[in-house]
N, C-alpha and C positions, 0 to 999 in steps of 0.2 A: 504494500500500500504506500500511496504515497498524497502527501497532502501539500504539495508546495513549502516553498519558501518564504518566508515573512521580513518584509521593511516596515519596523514601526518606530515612531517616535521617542524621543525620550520625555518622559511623564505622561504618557496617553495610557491607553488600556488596547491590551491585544486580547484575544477569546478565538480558540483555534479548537473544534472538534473530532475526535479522533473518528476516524472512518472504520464503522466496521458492517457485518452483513450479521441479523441475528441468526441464529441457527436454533437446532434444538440437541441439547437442554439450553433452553434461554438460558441459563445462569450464567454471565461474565462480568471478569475484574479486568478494571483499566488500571494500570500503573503507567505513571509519569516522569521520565527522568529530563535532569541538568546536567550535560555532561554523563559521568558512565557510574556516579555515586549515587547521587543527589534525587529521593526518592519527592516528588514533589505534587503528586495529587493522585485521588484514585476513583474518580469520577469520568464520564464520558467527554466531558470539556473541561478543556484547563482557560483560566481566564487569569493574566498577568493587570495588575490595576496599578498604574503611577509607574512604568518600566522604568527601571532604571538600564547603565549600564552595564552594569553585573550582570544582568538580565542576556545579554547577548551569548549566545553559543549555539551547540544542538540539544538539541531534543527528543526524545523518544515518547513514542506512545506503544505500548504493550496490552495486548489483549489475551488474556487467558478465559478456557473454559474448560469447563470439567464434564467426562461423560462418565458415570458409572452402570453399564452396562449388567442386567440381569446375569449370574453364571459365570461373568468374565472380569478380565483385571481391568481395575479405572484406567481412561486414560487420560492425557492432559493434553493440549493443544493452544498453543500461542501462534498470533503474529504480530509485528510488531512493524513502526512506520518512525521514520528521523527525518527532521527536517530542521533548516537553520533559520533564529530568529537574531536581522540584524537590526540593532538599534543605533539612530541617528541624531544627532544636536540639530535642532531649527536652523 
């Protein structure tokens, strides 16, 4: 997946949705990173408010689902989407 790249301002608000397709079992977790540490939200949108420049890198969005299957072993399935947010001075 892939969701573009981001040009936002410094001290504006960005809101970027992670793209994904429900399946079944509906049940999915978003995880959000900064960089390759930085665990930073676990909701379907990440919304940055007042960006600063710190704010500037890549990003991941991660989608996990879980199937546990009647008789067989769980299985787990992710994908995930990076994309770069650059922030700019007026």
């Amino acid at each position: 997946m892939f969701v573009g790249n981001y040009t936002v301002l410094l001290n504006t608000t960005l809101s970027v949705t992670c793209p994904f397709t429900p399946g079944n079992p509906p049940e999915t977790r978003f995880t959000w990173f900064h960089g390759n540490t930085s665990t930073i939200g676990s909701q379907q949108n990440l919304s940055l408010s007042s960006v600063k420049l710190s704010n500037e890198g890549y990003y991941k969005c991660r989608v996990n689902s879980t199937m546990d299957p009647t008789g067989c072993a769980t299985q787990e399935a992710y994908t995930e989407t990076t994309f770069y947010v650059d922030v700019q001075c007026e």
